[in-house]
DSSP file (Angstrom, degrees, kcal/mol; ACC not computed):
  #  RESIDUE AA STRUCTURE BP1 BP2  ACC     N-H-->O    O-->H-N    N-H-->O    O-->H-N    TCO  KAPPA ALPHA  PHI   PSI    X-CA   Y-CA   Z-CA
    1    1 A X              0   0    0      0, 0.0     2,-0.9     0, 0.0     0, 0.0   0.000 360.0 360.0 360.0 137.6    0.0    0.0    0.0
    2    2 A X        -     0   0    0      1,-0.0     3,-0.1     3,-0.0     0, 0.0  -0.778 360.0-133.3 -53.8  77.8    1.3    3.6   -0.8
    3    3 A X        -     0   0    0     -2,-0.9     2,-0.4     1,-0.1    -1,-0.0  -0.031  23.0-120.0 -20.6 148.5    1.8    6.0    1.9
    4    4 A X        -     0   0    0      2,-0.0     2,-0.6     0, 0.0    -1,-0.1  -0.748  30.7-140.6-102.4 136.5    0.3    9.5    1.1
    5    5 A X        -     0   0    0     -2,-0.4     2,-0.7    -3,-0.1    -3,-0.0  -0.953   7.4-153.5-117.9 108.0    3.4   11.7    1.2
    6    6 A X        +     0   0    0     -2,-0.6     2,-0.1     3,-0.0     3,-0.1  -0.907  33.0 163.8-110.8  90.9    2.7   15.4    3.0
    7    7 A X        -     0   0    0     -2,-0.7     3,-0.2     1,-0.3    -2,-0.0  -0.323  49.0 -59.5 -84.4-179.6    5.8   17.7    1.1
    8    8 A X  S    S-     0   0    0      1,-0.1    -1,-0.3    -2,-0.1     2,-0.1  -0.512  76.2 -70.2 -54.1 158.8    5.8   21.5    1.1
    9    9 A X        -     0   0    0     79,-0.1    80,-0.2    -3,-0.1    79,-0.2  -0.089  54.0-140.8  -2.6  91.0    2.9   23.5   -0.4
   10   10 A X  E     -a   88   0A   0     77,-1.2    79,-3.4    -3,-0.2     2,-0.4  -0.444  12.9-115.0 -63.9 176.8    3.1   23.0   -3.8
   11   11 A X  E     -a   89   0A   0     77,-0.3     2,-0.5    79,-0.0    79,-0.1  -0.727  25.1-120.2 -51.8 126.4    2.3   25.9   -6.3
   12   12 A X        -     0   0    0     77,-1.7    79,-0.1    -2,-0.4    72,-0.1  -0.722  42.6-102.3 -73.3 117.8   -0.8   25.8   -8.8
   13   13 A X        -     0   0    0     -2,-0.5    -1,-0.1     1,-0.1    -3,-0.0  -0.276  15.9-143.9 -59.8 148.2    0.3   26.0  -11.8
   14   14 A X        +     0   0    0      2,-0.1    -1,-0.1    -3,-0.0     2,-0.1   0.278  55.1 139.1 -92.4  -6.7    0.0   29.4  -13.4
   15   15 A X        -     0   0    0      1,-0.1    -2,-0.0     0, 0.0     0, 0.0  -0.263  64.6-109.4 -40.5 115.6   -0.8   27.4  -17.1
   16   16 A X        -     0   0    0     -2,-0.1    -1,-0.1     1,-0.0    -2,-0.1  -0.365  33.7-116.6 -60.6 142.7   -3.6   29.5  -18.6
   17   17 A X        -     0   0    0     63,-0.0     2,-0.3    65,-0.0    65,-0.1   0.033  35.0-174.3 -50.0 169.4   -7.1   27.5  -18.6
   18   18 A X        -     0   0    0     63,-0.0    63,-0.6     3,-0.0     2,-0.3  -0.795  27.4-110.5-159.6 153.0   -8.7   26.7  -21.9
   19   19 A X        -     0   0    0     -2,-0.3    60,-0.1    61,-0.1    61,-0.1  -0.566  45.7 -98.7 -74.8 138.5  -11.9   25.2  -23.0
   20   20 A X        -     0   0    0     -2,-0.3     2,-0.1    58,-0.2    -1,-0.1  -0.051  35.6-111.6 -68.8 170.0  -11.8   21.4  -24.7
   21   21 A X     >  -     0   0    0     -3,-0.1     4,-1.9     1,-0.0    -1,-0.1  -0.289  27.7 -95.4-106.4 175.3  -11.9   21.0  -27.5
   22   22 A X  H  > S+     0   0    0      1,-0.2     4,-2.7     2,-0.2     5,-0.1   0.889 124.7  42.8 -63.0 -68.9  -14.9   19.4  -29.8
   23   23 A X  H  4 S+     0   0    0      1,-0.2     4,-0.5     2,-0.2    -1,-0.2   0.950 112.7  49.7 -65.2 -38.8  -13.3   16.0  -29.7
   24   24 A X  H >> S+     0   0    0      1,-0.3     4,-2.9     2,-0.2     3,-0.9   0.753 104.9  57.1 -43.2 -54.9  -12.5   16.2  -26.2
   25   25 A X  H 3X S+     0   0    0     -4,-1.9     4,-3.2     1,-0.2     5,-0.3   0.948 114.1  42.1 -42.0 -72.4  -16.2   17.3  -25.2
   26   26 A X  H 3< S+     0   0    0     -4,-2.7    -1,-0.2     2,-0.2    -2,-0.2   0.349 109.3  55.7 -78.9   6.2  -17.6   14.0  -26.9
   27   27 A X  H X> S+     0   0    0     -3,-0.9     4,-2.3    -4,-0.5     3,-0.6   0.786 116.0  38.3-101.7 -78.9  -14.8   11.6  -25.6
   28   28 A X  H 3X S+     0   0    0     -4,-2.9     4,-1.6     1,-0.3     5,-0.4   0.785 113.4  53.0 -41.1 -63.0  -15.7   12.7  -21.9
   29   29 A X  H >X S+     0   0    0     -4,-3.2     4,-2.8     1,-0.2     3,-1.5   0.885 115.4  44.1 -44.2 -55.9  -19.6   12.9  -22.5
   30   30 A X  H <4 S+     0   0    0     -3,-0.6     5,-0.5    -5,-0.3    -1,-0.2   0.972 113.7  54.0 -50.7 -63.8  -19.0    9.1  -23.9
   31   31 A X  H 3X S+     0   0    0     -4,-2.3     4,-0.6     1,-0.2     3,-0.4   0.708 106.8  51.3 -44.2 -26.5  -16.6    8.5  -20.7
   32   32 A X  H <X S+     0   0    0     -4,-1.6     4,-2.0    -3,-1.5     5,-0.4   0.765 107.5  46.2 -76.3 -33.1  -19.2    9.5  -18.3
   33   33 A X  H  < S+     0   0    0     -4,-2.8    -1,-0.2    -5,-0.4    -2,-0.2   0.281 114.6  49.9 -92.3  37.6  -22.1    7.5  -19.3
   34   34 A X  H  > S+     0   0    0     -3,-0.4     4,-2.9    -4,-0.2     5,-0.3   0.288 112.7  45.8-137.6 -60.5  -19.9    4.6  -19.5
   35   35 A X  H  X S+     0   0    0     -4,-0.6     4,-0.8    -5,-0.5    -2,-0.2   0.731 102.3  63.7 -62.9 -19.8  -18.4    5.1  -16.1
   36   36 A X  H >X S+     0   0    0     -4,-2.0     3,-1.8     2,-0.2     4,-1.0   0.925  99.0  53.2 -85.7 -59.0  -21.6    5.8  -14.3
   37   37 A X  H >> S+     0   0    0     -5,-0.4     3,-1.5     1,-0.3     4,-0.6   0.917 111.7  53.3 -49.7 -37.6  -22.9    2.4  -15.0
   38   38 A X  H 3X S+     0   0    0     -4,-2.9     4,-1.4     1,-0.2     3,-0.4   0.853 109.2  43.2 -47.9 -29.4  -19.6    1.2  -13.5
   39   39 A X  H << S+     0   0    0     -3,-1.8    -1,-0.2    -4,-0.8    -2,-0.2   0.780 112.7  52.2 -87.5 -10.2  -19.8    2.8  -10.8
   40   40 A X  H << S+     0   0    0     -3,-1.5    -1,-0.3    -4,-1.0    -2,-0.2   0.420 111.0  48.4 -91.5  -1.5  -23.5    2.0  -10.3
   41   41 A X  H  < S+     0   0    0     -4,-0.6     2,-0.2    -3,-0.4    -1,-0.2   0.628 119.7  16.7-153.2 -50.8  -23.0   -1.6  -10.7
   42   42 A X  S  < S-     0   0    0     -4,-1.4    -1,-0.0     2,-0.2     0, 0.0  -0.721  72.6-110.3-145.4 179.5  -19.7   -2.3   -8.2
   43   43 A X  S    S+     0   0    0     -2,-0.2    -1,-0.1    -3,-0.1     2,-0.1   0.983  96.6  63.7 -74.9 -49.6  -17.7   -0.4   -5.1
   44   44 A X  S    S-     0   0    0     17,-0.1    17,-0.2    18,-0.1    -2,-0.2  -0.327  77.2-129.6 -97.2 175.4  -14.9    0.0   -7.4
   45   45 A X        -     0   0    0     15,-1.1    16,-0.1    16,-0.1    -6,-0.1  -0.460  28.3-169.0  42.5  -0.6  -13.8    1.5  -10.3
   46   46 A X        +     0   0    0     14,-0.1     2,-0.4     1,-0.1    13,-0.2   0.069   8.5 174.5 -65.6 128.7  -12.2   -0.8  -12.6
   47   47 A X  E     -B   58   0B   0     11,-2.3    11,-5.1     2,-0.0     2,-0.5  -0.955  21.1-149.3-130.2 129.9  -10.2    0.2  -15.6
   48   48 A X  E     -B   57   0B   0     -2,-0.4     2,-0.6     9,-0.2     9,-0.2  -0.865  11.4-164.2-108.0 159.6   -8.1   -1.4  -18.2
   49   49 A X        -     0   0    0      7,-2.2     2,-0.1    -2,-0.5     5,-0.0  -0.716   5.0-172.2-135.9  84.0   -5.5    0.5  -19.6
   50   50 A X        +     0   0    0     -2,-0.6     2,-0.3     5,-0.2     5,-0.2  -0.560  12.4 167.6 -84.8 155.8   -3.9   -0.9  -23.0
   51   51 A X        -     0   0    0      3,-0.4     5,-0.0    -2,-0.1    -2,-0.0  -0.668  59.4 -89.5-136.5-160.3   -0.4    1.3  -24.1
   52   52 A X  S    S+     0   0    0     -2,-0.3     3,-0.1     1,-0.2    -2,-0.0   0.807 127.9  47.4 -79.5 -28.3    1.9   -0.5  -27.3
   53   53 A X  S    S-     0   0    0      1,-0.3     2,-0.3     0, 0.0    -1,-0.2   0.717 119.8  -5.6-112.1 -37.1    3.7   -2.3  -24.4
   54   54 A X        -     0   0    0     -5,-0.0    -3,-0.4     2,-0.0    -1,-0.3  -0.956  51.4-122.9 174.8 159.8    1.3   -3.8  -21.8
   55   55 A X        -     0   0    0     -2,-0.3     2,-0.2    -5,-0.2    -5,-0.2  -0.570  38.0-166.1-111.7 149.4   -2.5   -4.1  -20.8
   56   56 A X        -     0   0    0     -2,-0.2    -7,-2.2     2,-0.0     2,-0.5  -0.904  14.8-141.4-137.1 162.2   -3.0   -2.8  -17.0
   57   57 A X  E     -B   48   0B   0     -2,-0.2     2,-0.5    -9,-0.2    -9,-0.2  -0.998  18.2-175.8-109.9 123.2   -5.9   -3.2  -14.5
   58   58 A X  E     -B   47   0B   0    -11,-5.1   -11,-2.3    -2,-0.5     2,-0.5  -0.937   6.7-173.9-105.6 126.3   -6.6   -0.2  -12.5
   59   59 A X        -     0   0    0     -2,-0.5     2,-0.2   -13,-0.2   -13,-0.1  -0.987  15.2-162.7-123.2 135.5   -9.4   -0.5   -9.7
   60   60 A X        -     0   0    0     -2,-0.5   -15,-1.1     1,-0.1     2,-0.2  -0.722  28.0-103.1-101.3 162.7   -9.9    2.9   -8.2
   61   61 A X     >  -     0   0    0    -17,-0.2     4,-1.7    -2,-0.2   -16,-0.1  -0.304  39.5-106.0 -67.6 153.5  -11.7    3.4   -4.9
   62   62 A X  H  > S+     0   0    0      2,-0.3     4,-0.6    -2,-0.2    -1,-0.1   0.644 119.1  59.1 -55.8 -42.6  -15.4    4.7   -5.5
   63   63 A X  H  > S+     0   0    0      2,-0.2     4,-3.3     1,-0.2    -1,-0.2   0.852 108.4  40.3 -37.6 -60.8  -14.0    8.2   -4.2
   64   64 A X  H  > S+     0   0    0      2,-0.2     4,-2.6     1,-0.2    -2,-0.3   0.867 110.9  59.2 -84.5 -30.9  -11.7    8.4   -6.6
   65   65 A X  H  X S+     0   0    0     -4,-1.7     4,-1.8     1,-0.2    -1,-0.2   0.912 111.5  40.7 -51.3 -51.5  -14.1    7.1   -9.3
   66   66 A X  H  X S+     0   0    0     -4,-0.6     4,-6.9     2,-0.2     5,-0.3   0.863 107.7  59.9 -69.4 -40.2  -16.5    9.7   -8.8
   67   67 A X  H  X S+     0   0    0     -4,-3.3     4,-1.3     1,-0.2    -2,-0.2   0.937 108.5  49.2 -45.5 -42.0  -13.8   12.4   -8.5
   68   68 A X  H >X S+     0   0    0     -4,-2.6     3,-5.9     1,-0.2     4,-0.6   0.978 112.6  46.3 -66.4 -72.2  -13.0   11.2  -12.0
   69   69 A X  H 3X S+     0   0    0     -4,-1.8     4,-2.9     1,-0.3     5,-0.3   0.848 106.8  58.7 -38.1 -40.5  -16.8   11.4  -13.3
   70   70 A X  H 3X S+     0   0    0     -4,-6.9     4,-1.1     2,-0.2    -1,-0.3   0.877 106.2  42.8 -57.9 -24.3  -17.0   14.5  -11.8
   71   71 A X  H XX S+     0   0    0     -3,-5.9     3,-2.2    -4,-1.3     4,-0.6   0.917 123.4  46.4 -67.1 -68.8  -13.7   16.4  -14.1
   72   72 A X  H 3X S+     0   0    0     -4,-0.6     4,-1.4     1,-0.3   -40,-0.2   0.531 105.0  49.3 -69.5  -3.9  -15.2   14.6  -16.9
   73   73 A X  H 3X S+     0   0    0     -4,-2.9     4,-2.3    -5,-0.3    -1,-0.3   0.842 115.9  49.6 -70.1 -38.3  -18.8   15.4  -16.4
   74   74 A X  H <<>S+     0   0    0     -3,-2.2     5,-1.3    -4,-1.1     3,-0.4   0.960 117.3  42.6 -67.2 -86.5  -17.4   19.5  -16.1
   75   75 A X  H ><5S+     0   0    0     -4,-0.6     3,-0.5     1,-0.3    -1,-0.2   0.538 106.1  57.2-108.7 -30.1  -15.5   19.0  -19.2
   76   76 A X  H 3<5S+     0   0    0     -4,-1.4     2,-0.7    -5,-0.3    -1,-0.3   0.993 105.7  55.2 -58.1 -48.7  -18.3   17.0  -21.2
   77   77 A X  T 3<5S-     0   0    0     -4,-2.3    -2,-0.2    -3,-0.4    -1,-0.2   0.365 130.1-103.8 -40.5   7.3  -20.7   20.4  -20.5
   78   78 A X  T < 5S+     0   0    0     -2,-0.7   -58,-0.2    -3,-0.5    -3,-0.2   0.567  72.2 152.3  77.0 -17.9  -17.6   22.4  -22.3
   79   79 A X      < -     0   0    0     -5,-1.3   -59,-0.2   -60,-0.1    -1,-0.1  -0.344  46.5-128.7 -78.5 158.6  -16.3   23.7  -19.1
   80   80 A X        -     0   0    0    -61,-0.1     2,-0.5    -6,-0.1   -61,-0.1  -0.219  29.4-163.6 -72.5 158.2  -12.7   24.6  -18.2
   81   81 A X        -     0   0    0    -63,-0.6     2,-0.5    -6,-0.1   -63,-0.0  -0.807  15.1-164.7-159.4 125.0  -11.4   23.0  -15.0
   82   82 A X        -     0   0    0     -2,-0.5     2,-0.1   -65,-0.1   -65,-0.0  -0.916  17.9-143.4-109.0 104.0   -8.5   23.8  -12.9
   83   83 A X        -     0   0    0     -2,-0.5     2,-0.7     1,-0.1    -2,-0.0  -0.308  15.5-161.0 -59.6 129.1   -7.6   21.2  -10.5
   84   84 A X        -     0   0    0    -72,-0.1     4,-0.1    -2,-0.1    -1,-0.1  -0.842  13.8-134.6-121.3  98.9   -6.4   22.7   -7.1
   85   85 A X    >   -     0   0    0     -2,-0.7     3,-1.2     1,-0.1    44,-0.1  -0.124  19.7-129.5 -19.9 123.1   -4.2   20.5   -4.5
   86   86 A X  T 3  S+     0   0    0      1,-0.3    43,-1.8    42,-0.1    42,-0.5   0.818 111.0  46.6 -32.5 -40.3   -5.7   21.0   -1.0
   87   87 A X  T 3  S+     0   0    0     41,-0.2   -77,-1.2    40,-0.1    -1,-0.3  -0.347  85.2 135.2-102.6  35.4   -2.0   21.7    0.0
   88   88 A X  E <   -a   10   0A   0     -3,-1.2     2,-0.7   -79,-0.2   -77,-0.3  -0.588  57.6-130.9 -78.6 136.8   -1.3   24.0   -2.8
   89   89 A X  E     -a   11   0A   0    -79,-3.4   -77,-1.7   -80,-0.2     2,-0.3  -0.837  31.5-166.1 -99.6 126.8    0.5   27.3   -2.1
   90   90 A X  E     -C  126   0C   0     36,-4.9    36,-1.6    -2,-0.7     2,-0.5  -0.748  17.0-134.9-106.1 156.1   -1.7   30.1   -3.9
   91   91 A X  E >>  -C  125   0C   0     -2,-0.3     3,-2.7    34,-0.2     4,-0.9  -0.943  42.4 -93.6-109.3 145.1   -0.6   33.7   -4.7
   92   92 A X  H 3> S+     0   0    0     32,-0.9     4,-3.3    -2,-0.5     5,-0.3   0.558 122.0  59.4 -13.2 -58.4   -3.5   36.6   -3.7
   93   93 A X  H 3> S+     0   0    0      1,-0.3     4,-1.8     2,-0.2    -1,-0.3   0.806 113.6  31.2 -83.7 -24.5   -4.9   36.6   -7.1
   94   94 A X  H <> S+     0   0    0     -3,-2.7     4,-2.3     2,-0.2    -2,-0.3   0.943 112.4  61.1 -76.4 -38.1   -5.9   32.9   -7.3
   95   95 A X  H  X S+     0   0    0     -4,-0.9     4,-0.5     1,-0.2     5,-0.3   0.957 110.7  40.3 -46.3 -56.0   -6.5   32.7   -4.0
   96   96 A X  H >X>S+     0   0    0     -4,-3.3     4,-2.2     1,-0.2     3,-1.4   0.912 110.8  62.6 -73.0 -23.2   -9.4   35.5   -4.5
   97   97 A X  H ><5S+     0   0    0     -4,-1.8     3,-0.6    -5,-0.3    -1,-0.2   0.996 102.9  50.8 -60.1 -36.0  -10.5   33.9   -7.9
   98   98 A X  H 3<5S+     0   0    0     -4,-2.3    -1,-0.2     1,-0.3    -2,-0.2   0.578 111.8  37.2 -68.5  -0.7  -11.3   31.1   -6.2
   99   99 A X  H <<5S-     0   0    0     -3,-1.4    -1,-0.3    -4,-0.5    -2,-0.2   0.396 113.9-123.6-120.7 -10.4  -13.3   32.4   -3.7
  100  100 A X  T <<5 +     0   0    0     -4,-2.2     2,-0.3    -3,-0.6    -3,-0.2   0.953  68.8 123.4  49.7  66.6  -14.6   35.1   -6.9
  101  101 A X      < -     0   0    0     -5,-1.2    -1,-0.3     2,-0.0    -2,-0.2  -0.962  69.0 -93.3-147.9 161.9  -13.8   38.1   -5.1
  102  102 A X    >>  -     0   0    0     -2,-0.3     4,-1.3     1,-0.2     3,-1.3  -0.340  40.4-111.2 -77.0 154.2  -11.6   41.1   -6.0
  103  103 A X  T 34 S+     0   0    0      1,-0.3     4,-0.5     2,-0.2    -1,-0.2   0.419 113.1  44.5 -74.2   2.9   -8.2   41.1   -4.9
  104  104 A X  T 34 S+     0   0    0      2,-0.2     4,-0.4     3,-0.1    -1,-0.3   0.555 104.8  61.1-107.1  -2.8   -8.0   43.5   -2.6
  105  105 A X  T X> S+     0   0    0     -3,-1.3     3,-4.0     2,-0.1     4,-1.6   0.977 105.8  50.4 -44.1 -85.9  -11.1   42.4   -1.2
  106  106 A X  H 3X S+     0   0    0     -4,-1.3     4,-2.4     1,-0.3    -3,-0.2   0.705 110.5  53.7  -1.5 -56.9   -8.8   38.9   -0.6
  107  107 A X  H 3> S+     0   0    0     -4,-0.5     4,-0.8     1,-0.2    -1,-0.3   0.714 107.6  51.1 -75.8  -9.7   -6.0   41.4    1.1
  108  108 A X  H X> S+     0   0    0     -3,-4.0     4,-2.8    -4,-0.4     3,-1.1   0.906 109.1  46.8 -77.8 -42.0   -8.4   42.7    3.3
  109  109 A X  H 3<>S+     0   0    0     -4,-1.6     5,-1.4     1,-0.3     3,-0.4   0.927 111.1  49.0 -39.8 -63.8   -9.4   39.7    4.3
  110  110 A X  H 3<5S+     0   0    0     -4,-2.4    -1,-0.3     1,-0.2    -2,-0.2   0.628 107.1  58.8 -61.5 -15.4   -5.8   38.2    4.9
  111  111 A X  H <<5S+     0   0    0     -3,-1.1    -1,-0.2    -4,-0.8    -2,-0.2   0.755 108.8  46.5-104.8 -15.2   -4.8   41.5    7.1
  112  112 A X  T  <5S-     0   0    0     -4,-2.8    -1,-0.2    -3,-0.4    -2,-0.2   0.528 112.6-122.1 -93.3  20.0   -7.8   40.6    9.5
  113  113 A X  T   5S+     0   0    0     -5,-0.2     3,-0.2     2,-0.2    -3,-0.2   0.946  71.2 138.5  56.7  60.0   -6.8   37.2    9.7
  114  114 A X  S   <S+     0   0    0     -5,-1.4     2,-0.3     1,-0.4    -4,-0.2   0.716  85.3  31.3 -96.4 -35.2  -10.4   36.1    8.3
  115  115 A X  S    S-     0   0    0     -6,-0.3    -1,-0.4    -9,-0.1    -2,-0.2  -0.929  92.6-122.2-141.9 114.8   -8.1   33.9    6.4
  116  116 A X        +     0   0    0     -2,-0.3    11,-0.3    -3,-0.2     2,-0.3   0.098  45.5 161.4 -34.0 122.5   -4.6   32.4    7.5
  117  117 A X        -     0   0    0     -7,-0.1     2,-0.2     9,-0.1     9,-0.2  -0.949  21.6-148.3-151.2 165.9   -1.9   33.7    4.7
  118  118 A X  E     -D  125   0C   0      7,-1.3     7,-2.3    -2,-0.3     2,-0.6  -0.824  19.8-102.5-132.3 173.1    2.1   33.8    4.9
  119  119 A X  E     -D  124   0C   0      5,-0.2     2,-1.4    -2,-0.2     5,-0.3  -0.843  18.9-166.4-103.7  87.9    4.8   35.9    3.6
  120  120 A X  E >  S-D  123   0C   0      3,-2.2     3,-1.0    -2,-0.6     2,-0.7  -0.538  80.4 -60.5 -45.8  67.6    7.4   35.0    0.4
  121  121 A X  T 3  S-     0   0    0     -2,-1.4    -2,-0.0     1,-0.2     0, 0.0  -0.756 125.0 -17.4  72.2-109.9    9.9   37.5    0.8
  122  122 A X  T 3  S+     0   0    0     -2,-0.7     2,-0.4     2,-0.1    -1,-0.2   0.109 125.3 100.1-115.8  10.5    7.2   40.9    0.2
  123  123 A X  E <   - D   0 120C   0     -3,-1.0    -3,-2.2   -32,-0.0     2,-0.4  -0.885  69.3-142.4 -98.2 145.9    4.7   38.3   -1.3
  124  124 A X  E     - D   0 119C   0     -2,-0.4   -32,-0.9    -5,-0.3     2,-0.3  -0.815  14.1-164.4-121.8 153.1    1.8   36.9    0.6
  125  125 A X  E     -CD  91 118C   0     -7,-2.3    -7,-1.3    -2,-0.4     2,-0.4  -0.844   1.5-160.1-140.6 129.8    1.0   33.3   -0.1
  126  126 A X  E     -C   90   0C   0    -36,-1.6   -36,-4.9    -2,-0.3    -9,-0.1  -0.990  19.1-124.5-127.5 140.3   -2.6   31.3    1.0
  127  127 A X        -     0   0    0     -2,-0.4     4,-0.2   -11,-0.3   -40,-0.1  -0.082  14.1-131.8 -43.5 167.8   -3.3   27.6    1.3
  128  128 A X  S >> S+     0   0    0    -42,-0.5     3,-2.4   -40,-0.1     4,-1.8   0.763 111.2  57.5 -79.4 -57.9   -6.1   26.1   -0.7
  129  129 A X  T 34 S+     0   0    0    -43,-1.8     4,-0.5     1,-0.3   -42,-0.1   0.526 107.1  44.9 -68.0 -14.3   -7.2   24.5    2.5
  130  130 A X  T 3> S+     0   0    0      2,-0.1     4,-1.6     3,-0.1    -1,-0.3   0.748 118.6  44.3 -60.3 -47.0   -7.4   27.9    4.2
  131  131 A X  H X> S+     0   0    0     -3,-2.4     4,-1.6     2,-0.2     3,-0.8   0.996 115.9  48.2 -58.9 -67.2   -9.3   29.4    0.9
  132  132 A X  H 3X S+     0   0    0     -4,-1.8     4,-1.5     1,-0.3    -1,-0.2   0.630 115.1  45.4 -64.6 -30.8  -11.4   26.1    0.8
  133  133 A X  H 3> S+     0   0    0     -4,-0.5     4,-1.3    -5,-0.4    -1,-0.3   0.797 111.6  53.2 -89.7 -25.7  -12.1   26.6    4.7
  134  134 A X  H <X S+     0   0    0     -4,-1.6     4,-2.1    -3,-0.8     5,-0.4   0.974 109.5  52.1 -13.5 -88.3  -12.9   30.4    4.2
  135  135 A X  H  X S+     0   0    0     -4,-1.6     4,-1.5     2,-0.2     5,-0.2   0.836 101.5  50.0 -80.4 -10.6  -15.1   29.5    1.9
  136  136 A X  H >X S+     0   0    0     -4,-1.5     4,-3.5     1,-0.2     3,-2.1   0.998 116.3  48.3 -52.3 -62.2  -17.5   26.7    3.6
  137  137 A X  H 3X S+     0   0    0     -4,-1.3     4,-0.8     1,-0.3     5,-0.3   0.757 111.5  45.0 -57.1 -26.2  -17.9   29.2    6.7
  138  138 A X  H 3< S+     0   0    0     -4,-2.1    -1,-0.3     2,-0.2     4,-0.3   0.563 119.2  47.9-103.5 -11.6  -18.7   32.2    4.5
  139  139 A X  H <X S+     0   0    0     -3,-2.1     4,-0.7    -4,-1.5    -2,-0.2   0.811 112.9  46.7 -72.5 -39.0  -21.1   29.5    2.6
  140  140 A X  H  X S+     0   0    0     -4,-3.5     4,-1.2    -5,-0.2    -2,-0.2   0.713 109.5  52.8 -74.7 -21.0  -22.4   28.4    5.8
  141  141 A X  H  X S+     0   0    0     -4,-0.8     4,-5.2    -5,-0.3     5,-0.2   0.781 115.6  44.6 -78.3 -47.6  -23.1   32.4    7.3
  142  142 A X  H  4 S+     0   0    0     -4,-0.3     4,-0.4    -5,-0.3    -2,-0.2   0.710 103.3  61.7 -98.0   8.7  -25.0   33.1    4.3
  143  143 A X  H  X S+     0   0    0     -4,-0.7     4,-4.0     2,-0.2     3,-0.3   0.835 109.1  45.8  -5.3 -83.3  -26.9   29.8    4.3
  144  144 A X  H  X S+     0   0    0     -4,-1.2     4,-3.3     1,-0.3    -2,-0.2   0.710 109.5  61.6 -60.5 -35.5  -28.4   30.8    7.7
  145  145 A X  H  X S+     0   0    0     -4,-5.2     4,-1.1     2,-0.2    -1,-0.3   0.772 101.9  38.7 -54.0 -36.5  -29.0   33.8    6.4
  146  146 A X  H  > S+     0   0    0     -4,-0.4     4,-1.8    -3,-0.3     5,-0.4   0.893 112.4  58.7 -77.3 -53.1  -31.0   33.4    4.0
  147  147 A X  H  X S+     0   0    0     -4,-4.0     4,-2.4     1,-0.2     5,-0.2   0.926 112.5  52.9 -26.8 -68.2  -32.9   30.5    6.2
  148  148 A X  H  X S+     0   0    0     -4,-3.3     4,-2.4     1,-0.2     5,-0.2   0.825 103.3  50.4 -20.5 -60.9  -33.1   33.8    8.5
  149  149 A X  H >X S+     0   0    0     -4,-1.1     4,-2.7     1,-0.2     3,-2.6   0.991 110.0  51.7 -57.2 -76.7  -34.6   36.1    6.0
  150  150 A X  H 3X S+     0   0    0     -4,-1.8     4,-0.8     1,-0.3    -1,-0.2   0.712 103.8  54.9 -53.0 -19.5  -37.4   33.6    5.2
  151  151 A X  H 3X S+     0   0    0     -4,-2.4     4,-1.1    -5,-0.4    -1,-0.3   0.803 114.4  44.5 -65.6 -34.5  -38.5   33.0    8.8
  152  152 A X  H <X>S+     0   0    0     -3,-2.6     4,-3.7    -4,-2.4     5,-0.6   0.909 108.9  52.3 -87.4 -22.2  -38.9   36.5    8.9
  153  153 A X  H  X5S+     0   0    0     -4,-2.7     4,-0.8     1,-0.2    -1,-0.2   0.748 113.5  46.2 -90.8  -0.9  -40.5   36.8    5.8
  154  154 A X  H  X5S+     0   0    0     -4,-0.8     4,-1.2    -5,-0.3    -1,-0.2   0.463 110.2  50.4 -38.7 -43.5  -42.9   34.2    6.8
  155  155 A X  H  X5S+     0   0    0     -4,-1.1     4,-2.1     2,-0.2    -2,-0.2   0.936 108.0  54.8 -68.9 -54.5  -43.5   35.8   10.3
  156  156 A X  H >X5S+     0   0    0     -4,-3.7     4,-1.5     1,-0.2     3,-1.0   0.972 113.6  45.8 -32.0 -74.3  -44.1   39.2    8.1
  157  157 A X  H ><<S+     0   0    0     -4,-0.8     3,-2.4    -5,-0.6    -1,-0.2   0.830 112.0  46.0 -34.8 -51.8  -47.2   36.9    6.0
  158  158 A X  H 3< S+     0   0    0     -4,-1.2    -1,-0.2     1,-0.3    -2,-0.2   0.922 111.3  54.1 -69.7 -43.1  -48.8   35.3    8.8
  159  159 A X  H <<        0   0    0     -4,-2.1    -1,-0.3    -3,-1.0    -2,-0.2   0.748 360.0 360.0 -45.3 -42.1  -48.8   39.0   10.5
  160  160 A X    <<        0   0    0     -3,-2.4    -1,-0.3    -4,-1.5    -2,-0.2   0.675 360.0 360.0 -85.3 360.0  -50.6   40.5    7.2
């Protein structure tokens, strides 16, 4: 079994996004609906994998299975997708794309410590897993809010 290997913070790559291409689009769509009946069927994942040299079995975990459907479902629909490490070291302006606020909204953020950042020489540096926890709680606030709002605008009706 593999150990899972905890190194520094990696960097995201800074490779510009782009949208798939035609074929690409109709290879995935094909890949999804072929892989959801796998997945509906058994726990695992199981793949064979011919190259010029030798035929492989791969069984993924069920997690991982779905993670897969899910890129390729994103990427039949046409969409771009940028994969982000959990441990990934982000610089300010991804950090705030990801959270799709402006980037000095983001530095405000980091200088009330709303969100955990560090310094690179006179650059400031965020986790993903900081971003990613950032955003559940600011998901979760305005969740409750909105529940809020509709208790009251429910108390309001009964009232009229």
């Amino acid at each position: 079994m593999t150990k899972a290997v905890k190194d520094e913070p990696r960097r995201l790559s800074a490779e510009n996004p782009r949208l798939p291409t035609q074929r690409e689009v109709e290879s995935a769509s094909l890949a999804v609906s072929i892989l959801a009946r796998a997945l509906a069927e058994a726990d695992d994942l199981v793949l064979d994998v011919h190259s010029d040299s030798e035929n492989i079995q791969l069984r993924l975990p069920h997690a991982v299975g779905s993670k897969l459907m899910e890129l390729l479902s994103l990427i039949a629909q046409g969409d771009s997708v940028t994969l982000v490490p959990y441990g990934a070291e982000l610089t300010t302006q991804q950090a705030a794309d990801l959270l799709n606020v402006s980037r000095p909204h983001l530095i405000s953020l980091l200088e009330t410590s709303a969100i955990n950042h560090h310094r690179v020489g006179s650059h400031r540096r965020v986790l993903a897993r900081d971003v990613f926890k950032f955003k559940e709680q600011r998901d979760r606030e305005r969740e409750e809010g909105l529940r809020q709002l509709q208790r009251l605008g429910q108390e309001a009706d009964a009232i009229e």
